[in-house]
C-alpha positions in Angstrom: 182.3 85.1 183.6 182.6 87.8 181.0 179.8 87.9 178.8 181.2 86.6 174.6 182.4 89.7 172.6 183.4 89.6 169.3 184.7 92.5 167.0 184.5 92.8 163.6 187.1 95.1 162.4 189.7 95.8 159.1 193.7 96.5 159.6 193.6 99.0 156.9 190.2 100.9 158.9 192.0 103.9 161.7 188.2 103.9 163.1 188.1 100.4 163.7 191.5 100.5 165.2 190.2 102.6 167.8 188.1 99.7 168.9 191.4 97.4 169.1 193.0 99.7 170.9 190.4 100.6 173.7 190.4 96.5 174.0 194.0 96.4 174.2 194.3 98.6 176.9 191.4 97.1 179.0 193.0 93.5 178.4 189.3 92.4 177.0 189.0 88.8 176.4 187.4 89.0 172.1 187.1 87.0 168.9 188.4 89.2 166.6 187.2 89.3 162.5 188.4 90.8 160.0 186.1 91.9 157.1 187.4 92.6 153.7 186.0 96.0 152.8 186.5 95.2 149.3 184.1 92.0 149.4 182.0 92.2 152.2 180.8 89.2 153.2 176.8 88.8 152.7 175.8 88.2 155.8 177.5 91.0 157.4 175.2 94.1 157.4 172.0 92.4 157.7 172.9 90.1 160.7 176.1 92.5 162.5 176.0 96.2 161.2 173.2 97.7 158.4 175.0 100.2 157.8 177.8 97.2 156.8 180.9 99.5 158.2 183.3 98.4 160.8 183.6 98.7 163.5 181.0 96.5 164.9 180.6 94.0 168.0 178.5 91.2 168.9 178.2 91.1 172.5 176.9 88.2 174.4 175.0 85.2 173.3 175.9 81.9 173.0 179.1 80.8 171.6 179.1 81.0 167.7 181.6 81.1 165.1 182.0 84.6 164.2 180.7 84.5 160.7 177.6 82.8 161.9 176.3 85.9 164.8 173.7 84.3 166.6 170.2 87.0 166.7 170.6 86.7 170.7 174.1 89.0 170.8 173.5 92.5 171.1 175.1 94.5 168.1 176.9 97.3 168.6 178.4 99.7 165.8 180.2 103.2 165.2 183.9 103.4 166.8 183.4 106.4 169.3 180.3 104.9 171.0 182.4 101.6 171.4 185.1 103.0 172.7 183.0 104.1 175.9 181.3 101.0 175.1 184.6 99.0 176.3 185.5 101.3 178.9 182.5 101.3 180.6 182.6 97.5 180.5 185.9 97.7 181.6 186.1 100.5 184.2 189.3 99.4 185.5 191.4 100.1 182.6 190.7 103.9 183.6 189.6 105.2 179.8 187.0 107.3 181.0 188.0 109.6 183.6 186.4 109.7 186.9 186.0 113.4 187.4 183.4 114.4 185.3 185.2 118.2 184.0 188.2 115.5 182.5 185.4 113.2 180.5 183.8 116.4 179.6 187.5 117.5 178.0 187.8 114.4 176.6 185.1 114.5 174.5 185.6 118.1 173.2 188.9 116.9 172.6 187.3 114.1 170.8 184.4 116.6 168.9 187.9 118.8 167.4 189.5 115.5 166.2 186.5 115.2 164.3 185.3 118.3 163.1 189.0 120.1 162.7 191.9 117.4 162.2 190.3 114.5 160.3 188.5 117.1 157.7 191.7 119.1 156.9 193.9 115.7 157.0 191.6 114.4 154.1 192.0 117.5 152.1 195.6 117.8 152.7 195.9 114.6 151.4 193.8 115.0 148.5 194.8 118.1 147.6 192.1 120.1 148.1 193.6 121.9 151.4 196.5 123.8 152.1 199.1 122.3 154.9 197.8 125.4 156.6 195.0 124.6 157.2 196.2 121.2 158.3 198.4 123.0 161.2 195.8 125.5 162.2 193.7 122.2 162.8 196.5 120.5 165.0 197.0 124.3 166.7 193.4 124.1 167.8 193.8 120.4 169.4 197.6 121.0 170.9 196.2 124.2 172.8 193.6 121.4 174.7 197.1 119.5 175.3 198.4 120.0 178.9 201.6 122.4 179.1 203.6 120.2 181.5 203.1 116.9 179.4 201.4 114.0 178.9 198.2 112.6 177.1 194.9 114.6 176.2 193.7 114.8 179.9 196.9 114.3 181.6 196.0 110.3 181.8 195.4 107.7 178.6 191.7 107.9 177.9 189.1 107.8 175.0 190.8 111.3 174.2 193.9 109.5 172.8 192.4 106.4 171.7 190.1 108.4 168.5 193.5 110.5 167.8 196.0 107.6 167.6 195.3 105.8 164.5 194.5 108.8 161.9 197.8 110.5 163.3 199.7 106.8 162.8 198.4 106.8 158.9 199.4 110.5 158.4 203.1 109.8 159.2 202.6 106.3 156.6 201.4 108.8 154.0 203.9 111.6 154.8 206.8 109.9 155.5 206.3 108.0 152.1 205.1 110.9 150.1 201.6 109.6 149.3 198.6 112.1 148.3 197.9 114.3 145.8 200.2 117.4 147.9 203.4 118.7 146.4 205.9 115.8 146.2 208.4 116.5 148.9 206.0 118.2 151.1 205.6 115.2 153.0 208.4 114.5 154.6 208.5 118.8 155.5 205.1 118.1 157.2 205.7 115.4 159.2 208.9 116.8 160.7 206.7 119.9 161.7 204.2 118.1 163.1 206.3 115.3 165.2 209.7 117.0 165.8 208.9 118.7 168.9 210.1 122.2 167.9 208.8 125.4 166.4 204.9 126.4 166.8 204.1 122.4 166.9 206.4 121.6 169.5 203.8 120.2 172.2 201.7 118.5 169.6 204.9 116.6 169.0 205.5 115.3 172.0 202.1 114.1 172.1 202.9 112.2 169.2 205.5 110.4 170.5 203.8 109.4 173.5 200.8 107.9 171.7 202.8 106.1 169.0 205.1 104.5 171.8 201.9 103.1 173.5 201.9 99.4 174.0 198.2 99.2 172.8 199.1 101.3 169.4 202.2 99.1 168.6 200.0 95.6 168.9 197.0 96.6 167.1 199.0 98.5 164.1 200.5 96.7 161.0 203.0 99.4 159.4 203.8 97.0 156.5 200.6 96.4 155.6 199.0 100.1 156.2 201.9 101.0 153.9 201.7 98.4 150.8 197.7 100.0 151.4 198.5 103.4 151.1 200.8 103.0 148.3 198.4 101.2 146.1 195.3 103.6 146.8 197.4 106.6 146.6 200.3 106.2 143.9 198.5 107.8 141.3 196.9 110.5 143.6 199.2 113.5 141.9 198.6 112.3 138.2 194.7 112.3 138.9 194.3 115.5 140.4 
């Protein structure tokens, strides 16, 4: 019998939705909790996570409600090393390749969504970056893609799982014109980046593939990322 896991995450959070989707995909029996960023509940960061972020697991222990974590789980925090946390639990859901060169492109992979995409999203968004430097940044990660198709390392692994959701709240924010960018540059931006044509094209296909996953779809709430966006953003152009 499994040992008890139990996640504490936030909808509006893309790293703790990496955590729900690695779960997703690996079928994982979990309580999940959702904590209110906004009002963190006291208990949290000294009993789950002291940094008081999510995401965060308790694993194993006795049975407990989640909002009482017993001291004998293990806790576990930071969304990358959970990922690989949950696929090494679950080993059959395939996440982390078994040829070591394809984990090892994986996690560069991984290292550019972090260093190069995320960064020039944020200042894209803020308007402290050009869109420029937003596509040199998805240029970098589409030349990793392979050129026949497919996910990150030709299979679905950890790769695709820390991509997904910051890619899924871009096209929120584009699509609805939300940042402090030009107003009506992001509709223009999104079409580049997911059409599937011009200097883009592979990078869109990619897109499509990781926002028709079964795992994305169940563990993203577009409404509610949306009504999010549009209150922490609506003002983003007056303000800057």
């Amino acid at each position: 019998m499994p040992e008890t896991l139990t996640l504490y995450t936030a909808k509006v959070c893309p790293y703790a939705q990496r955590a729900e989707i690695a779960l997703a995909e690996a079928k994982a029996p979990f309580t999940r909790y959702e904590i209110d960023l906004q009002n963190k509940p006291e208990w949290y960061a000294p009993k789950v996570n002291p940094a008081s972020k999510v995401p965060a697991i308790a694993y194993g222990g006795p049975q407990v409600p989640p909002d009482q974590p017993s001291p004998e789980s293990t806790k576990l925090a930071e969304s990358l090393v959970l990922v690989e946390f949950i696929a090494d639990l679950y080993p059959n859901a395939n996440l982390l390749p078994a040829d070591p060169v394809l984990r090892a492109k994986a996690r560069f992979f991984i290292d550019g969504v972090s260093t190069k995409l995320v960064p020039a999203w944020h200042n894209f968004l803020q308007g402290k970056g050009s869109v420029e430097d937003l596509y040199k940044a998805v240029e970098y990660l589409q030349e990793q893609l392979p050129a026949e198709g497919g996910f990150a390392v030709g299979q679905y692994s950890i790769a695709d799982i820390a991509i997904t959701p910051f890619l899924a709240r871009a096209r929120v924010g584009l699509i609805n014109e939300l940042g402090a960018y030009p107003e009506g540059e992001g509709k223009k931006v999104w079409e580049a980046l997911s059409s599937g044509q011009g200097r883009l094209a592979r990078f869109g296909k990619y897109i499509t593939d990781l926002l028709n996953r079964d795992s994305f779809k169940a563990t993203f709430d577009e409404a509610y990322i949306t009504e999010r966006q549009k209150a922490r953003y609506a003002n983003a152009r007056a303000q800057q």
